[in-house]
VOPAGU-2260 file (C-alpha; in pm, 1 decimal, decimal comma):
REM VOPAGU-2260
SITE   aa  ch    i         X         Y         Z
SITE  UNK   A    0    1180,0    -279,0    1530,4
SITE  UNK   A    1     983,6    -120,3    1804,4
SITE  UNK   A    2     933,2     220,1    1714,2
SITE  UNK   A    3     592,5     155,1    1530,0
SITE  UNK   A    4     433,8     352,2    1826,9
SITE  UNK   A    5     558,4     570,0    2103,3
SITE  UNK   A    6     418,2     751,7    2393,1
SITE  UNK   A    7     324,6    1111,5    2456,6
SITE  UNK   A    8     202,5    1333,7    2750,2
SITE  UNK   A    9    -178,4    1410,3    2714,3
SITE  UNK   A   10    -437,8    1578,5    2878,7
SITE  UNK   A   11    -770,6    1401,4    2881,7
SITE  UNK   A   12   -1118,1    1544,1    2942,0
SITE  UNK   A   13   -1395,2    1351,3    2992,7
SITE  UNK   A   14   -1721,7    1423,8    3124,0
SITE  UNK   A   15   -1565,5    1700,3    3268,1
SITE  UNK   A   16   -1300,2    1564,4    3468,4
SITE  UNK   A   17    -918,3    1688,3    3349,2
SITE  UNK   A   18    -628,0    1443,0    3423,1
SITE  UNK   A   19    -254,5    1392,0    3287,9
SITE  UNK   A   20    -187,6    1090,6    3121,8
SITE  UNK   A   21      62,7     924,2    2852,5
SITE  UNK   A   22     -87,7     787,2    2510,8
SITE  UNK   A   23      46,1     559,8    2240,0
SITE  UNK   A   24      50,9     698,5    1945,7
SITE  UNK   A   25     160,0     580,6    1591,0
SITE  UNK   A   26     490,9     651,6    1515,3
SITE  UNK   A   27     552,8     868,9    1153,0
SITE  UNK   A   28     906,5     907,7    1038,3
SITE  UNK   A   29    1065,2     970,8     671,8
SITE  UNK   A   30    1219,4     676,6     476,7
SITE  UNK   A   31    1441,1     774,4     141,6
SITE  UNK   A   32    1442,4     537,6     -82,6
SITE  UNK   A   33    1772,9     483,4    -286,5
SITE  UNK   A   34    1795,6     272,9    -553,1
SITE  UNK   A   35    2137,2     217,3    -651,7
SITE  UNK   A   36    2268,3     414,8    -455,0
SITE  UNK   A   37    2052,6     784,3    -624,1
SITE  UNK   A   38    1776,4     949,2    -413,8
SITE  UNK   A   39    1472,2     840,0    -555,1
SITE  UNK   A   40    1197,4     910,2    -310,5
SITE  UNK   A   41    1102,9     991,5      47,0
SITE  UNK   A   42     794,8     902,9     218,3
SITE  UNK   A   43     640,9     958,3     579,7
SITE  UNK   A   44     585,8     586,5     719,8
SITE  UNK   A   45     554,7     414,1    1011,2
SITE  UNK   A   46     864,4     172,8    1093,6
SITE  UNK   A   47     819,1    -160,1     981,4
SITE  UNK   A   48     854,6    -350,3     669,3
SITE  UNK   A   49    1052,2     -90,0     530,7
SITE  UNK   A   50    1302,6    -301,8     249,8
SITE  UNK   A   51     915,1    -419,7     109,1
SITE  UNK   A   52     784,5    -123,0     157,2
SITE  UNK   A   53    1073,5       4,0     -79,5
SITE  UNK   A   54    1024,5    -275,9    -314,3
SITE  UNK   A   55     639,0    -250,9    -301,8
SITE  UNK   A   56     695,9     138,4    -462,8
SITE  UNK   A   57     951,9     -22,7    -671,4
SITE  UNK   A   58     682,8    -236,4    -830,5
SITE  UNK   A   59     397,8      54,6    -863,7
SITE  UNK   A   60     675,2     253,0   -1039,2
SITE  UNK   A   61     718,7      -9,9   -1292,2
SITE  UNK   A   62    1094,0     -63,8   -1208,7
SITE  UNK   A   63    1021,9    -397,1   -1028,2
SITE  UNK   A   64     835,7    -704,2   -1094,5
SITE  UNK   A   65    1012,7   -1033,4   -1066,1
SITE  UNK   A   66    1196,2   -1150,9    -760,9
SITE  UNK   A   67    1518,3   -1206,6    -950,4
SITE  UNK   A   68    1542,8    -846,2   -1111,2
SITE  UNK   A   69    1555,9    -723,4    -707,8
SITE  UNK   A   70    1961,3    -816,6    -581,1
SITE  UNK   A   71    1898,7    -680,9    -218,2
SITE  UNK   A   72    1795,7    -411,1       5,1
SITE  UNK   A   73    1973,8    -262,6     288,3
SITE  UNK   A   74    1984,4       6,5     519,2
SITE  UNK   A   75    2226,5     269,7     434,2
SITE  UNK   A   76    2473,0     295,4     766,6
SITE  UNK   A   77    2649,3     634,2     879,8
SITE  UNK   A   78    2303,7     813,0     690,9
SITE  UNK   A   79    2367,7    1108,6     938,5
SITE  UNK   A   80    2682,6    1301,1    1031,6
SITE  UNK   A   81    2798,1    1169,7    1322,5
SITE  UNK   A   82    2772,1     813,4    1112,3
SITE  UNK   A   83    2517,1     636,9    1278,6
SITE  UNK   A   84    2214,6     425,3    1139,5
SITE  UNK   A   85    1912,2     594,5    1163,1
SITE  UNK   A   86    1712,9     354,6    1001,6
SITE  UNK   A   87    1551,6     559,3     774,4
SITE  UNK   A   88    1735,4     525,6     429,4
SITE  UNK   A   89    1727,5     198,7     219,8
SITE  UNK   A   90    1952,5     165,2     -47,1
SITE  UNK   A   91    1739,9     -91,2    -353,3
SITE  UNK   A   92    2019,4    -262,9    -531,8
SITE  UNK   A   93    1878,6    -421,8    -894,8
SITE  UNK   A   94    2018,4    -769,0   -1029,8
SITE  UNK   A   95    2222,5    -674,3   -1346,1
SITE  UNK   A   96    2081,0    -641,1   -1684,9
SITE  UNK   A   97    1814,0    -460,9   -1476,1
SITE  UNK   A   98    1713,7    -123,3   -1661,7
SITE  UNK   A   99    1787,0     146,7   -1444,3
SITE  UNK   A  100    1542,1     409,1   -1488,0
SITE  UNK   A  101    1601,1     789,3   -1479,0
SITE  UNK   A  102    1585,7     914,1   -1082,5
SITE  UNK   A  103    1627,4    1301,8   -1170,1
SITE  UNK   A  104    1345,8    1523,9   -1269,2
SITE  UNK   A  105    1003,4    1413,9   -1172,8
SITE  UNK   A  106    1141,0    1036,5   -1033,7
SITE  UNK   A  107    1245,4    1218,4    -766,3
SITE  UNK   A  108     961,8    1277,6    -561,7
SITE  UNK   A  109     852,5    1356,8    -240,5
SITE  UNK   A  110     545,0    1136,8     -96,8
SITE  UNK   A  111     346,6    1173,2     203,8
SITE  UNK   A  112     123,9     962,5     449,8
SITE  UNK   A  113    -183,0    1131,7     305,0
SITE  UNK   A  114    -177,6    1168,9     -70,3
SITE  UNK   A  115      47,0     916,6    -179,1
SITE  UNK   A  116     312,5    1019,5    -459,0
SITE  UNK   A  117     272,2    1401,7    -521,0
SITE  UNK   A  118     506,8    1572,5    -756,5
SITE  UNK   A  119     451,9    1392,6   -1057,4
SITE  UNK   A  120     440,3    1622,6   -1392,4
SITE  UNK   A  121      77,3    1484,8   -1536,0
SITE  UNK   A  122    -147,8    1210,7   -1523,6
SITE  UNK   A  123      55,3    1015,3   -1800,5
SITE  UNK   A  124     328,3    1023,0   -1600,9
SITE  UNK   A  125     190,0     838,9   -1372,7
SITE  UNK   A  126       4,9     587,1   -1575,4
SITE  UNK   A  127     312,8     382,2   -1603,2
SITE  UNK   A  128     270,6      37,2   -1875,7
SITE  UNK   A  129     134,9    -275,1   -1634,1
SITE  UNK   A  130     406,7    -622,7   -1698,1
SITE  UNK   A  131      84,4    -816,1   -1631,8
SITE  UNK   A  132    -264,7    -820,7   -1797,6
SITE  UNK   A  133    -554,9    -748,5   -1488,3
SITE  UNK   A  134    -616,3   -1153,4   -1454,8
SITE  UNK   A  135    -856,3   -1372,2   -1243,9
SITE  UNK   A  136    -601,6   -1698,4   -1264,3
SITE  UNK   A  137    -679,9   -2020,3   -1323,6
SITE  UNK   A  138   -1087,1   -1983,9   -1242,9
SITE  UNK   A  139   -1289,9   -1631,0   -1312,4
SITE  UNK   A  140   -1334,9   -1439,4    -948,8
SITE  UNK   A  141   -1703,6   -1423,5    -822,8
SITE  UNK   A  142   -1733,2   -1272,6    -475,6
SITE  UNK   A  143   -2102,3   -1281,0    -352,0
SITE  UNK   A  144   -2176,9    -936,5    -154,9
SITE  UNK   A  145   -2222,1   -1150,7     152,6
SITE  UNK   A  146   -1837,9   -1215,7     115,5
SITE  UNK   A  147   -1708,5    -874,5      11,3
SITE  UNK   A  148   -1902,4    -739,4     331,1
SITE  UNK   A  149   -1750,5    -991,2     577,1
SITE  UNK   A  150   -1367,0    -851,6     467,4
SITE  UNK   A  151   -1377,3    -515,5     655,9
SITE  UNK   A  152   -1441,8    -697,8    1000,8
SITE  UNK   A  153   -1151,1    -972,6     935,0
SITE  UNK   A  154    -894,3    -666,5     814,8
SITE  UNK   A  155    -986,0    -482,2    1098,7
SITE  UNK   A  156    -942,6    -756,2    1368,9
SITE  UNK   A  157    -596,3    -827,6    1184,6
SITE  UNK   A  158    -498,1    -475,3    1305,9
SITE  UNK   A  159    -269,9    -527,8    1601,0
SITE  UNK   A  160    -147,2    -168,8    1607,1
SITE  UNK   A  161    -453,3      38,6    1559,7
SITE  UNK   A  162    -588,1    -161,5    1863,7
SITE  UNK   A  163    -331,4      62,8    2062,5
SITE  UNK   A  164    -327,7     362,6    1879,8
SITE  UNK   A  165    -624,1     409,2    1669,5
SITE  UNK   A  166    -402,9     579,4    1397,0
SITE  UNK   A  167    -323,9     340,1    1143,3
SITE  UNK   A  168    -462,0     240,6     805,7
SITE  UNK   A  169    -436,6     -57,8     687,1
SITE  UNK   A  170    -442,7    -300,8     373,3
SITE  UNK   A  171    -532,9    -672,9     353,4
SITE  UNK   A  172    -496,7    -920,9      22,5
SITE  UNK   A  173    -754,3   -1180,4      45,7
SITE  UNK   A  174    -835,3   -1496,2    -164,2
SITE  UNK   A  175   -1151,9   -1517,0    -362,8
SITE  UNK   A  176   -1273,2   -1750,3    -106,4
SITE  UNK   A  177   -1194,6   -1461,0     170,8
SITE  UNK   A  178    -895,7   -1602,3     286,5
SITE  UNK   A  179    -669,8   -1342,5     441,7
SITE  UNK   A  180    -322,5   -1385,4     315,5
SITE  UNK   A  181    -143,9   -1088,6     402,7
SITE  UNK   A  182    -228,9    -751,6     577,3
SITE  UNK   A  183     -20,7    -473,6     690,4
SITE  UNK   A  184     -57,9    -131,4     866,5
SITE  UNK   A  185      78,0     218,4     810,3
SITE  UNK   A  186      18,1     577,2     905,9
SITE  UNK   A  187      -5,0     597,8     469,2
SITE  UNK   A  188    -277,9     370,6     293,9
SITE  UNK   A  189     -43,2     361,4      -3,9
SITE  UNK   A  190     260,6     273,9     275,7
SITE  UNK   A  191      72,4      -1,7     331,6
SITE  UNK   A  192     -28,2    -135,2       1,1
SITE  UNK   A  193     372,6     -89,6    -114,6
SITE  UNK   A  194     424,1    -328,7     190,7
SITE  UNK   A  195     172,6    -611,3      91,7
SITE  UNK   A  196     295,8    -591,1    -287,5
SITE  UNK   A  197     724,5    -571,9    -188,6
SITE  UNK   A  198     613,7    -906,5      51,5
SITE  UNK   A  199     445,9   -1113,8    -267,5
SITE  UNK   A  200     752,0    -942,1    -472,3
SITE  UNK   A  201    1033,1   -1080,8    -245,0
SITE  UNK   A  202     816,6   -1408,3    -232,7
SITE  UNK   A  203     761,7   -1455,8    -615,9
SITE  UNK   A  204     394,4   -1462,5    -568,7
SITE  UNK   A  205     348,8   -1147,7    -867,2
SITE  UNK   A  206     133,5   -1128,4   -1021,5
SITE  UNK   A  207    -123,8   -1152,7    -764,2
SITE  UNK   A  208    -378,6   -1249,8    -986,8
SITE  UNK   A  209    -728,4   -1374,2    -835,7
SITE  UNK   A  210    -700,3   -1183,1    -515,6
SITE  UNK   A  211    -891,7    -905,6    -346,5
SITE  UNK   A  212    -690,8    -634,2    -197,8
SITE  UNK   A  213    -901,7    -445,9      86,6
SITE  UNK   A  214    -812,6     -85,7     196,0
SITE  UNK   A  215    -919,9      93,7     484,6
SITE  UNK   A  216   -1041,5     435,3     355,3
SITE  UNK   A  217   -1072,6     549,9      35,8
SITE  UNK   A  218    -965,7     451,4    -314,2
SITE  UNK   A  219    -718,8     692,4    -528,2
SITE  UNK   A  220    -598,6     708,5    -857,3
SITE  UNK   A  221    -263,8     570,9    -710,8
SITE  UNK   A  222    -437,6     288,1    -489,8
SITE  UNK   A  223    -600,3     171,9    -831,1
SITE  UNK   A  224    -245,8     198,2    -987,6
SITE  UNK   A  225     -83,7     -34,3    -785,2
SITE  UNK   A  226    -339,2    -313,5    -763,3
SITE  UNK   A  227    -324,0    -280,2   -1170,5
SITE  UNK   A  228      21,5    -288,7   -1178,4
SITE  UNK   A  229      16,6    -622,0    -917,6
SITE  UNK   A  230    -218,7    -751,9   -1134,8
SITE  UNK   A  231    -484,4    -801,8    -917,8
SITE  UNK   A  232    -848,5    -787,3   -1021,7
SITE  UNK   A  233   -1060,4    -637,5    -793,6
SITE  UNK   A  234   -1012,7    -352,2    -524,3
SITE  UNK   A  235   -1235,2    -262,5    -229,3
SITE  UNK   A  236   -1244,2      36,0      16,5
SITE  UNK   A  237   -1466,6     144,9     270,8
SITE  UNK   A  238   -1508,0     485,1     171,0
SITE  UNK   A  239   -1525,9     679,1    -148,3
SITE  UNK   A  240   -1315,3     605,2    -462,2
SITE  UNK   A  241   -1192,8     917,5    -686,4
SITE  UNK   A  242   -1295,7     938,0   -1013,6
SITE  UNK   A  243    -995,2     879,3   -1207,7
SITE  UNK   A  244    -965,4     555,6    -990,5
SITE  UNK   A  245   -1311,2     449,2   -1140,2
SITE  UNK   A  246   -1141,8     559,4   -1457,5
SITE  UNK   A  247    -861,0     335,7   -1466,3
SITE  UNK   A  248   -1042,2      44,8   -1301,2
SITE  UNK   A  249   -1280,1      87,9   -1611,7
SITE  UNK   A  250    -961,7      83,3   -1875,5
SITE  UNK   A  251    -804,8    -206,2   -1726,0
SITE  UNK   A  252   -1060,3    -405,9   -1671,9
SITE  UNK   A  253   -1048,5    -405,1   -1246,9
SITE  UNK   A  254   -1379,0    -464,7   -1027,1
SITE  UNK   A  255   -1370,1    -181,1    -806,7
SITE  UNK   A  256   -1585,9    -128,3    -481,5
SITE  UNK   A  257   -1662,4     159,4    -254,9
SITE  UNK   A  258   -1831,8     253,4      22,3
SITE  UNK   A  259   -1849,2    -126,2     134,4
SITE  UNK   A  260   -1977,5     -87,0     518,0
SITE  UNK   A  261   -2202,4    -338,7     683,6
SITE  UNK   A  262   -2430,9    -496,5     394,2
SITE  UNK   A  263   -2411,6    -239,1     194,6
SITE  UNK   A  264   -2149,8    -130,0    -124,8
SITE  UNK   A  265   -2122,9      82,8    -456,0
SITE  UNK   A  266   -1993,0    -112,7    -733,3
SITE  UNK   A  267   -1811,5     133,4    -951,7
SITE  UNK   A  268   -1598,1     -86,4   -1216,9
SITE  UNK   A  269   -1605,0    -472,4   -1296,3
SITE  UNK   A  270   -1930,3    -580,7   -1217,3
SITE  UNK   A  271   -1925,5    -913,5   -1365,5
SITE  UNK   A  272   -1700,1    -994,9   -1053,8
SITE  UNK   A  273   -1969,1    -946,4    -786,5
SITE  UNK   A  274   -2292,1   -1195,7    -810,2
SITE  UNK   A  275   -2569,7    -960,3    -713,5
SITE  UNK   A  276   -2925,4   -1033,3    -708,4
């Protein structure tokens, strides 16, 4: 769409010497999410992958989970006053027979690009019921450490847009081979999780079971959420995980990593996944 980055003025100092220059910078906007046709959410994103984006949230909100229950996603036209498309509403339309859930009270939320979904009333709120069992597939996943520490350097070469701005995270599924099969970027971690799961939604590939999903910082209670609620059975970050992440990895039966930099990791969940010495 090319508005994932845009320039600015800066000054630069380096070793002393001041000089004028314009940067790229990664762009942030707000996207509401409608789904038919009610406010449901807003989120600060970067541009991009917005309608699975929309149907990524759709699916770590428990609304969404088969390609056939989604009818189609569009941008809302005339979403300002003078009736042009800004881009930044999409309207989710479900198949019928769909349940509908209720968008007023807490459902209508307000996310942002650093803490994810913020609003909710408690923690039970948010620990919505997973369609799909935490599964390995057809053959159990065993990731030697030698594999899990190789991922970081392939998601990060994948990253064509923090090369230019050095702003982004970013999320990557893998096979249990390392395979990447997906990865996108976004100014929000949890932006860019929604986008990998609304991509494997709108291709039928849910539940994503025997995959690794791979996220560039740390590992919240709502990162956790959504990899249960894709069904996939292990996550890995390269920093810290919260506790009530370890919590829920622990209750649903999800290898979780941290800290995995270089050679080195913190298994925190799921063990049995990960062939150590």
């Amino acid at each position: 769409m090319g508005r994932v980055t845009a320039r600015r003025r800066v000054i630069r100092i380096r070793d002393g010497a001041v000089n004028t220059r314009p940067d790229t910078l990664v762009a942030e906007e707000p996207l509401e999410i409608r789904l038919n046709g009610k406010p449901l959410a807003i989120t600060m994103r970067t541009p991009g992958d917005d309608f699975a984006l929309a149907a990524g949230f759709l699916v770590s909100e428990g609304v969404l989970g088969h390609a056939e229950e989604l009818a189609n996603i569009v941008y809302c036209a005339g979403a300002v006053d003078d009736g042009s498309n800004t881009y930044n509403v999409v309207d989710v339309r479900l198949a019928p027979g769909v349940p509908v859930p209720d968008v007023s009270l807490e459902r209508n939320v307000y996310t942002t690009s650093s803490c994810g979904l913020c609003g909710k009333s408690s923690l039970d709120a948010v620990r919505t019921t997973a369609r799909w069992p935490v599964s390995d597939g057809a053959a159990p996943v065993r990731l030697s450490p030698t594999l899990l520490a190789a991922l970081p350097d392939r998601l990060r070469a994948a990253q064509t847009v923090f090369d230019r701005t050095g702003g982004l995270h970013g999320a990557a599924l893998f096979t249990a081979e390392g395979e990447l099969l997906d990865v996108r970027e976004d100014v929000g971690r949890h932006n860019a999780v929604d986008k990998l799961v609304g991509r494997a939604l709108r291709e039928g590939s849910l539940p994503l079971s025997g995959t690794v999903l791979l996220v560039s910082g740390r590992a919240s209670f709502e990162l956790a959420q959504k990899a249960v609620m894709a069904g996939i059975p292990v996550l890995a970050a390269v920093s810290a995980p919260s506790s009530l992440a370890v919590d829920l990895a622990l209750e649903t039966g999800m290898t979780l990593v941290g800290f995995l930099r270089g050679s080195s990791m913190n298994i925190y969940a799921g063990e049995e996944r990960v062939l150590t010495p």
